[in-house]
N, C-alpha and C positions, 0 to 999 in steps of 0.2 A: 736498459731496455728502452728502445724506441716508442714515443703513443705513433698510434692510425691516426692521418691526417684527417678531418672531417671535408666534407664535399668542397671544392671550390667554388667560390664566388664569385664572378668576374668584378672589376674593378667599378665602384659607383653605383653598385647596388644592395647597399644598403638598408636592409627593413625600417631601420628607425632615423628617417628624415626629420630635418628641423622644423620648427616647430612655424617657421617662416611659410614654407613648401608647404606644409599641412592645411594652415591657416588661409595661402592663396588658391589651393587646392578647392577646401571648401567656400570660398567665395565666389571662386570660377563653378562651383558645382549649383550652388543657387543661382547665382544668373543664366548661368546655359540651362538649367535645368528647369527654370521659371521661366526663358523665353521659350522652350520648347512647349510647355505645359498652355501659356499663353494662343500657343499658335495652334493646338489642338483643339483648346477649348473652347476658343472665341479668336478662331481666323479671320474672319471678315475683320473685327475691330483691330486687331493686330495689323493688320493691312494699311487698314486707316490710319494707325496714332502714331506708328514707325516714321520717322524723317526718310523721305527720299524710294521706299516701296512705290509709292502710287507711280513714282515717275519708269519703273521697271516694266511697267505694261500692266492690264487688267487681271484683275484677281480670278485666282485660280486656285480654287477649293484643293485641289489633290496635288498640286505641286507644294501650295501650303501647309498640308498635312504630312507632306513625305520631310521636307526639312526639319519639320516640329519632332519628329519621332529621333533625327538626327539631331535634333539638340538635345533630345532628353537620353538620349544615348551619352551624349558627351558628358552633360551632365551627372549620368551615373558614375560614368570613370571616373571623375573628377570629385564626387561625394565617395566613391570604393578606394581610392588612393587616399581622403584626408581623414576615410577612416580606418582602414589599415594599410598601411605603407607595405607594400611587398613587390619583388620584381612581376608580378604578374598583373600589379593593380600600376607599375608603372608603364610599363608594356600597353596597357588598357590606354594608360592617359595620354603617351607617345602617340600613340593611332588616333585618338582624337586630337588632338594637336595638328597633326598633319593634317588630315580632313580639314580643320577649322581655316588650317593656314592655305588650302587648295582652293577652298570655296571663298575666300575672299576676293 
């Protein structure tokens, strides 16, 4: 007697990543998630103590808050992938990645 095959998986999406990916995951999730947190909470100084901002033009309250909220999005993904590995929390991290890589 034949078993039922259980759902397929595509290739490389594995739930349980190394412990490498996890570890860079949450370090990427406190830096992006601390420079977001940063520029929420004290934008003007964040303005100020960043290399190389002041020379982008004069500070701007609400362009600084919109990016801040985008880093701490990143941030989430990247703290929701190192603490459960799932194609859905890689999906999360994939889209922040991109962004991160567009906005540079």
């Amino acid at each position: 007697m034949s078993q039922a095959a259980g759902p397929a998986r595509p290739v490389g999406m594995n739930p349980q990543q190394s412990p490498l990916q996890r570890a860079l995951a949450a370090v990427l999730a406190l830096t992006m998630g601390g420079n977001g947190l940063a520029m929420l909470a004290a934008g003007r100084w964040w303005y100020g103590v960043v290399p190389g901002v002041t020379e982008t033009g004069p500070f701007n309250p609400h362009f600084v808050k919109d990016i801040g909220a985008a880093y701490l999005v990143v941030g989430a993904a990247f703290a929701w992938f190192a603490a459960r590995p799932s194609p859905t929390a890689r999906g999360a991290v994939m889209s922040a990645a991109v962004w991160k890589w567009k906005s540079v």
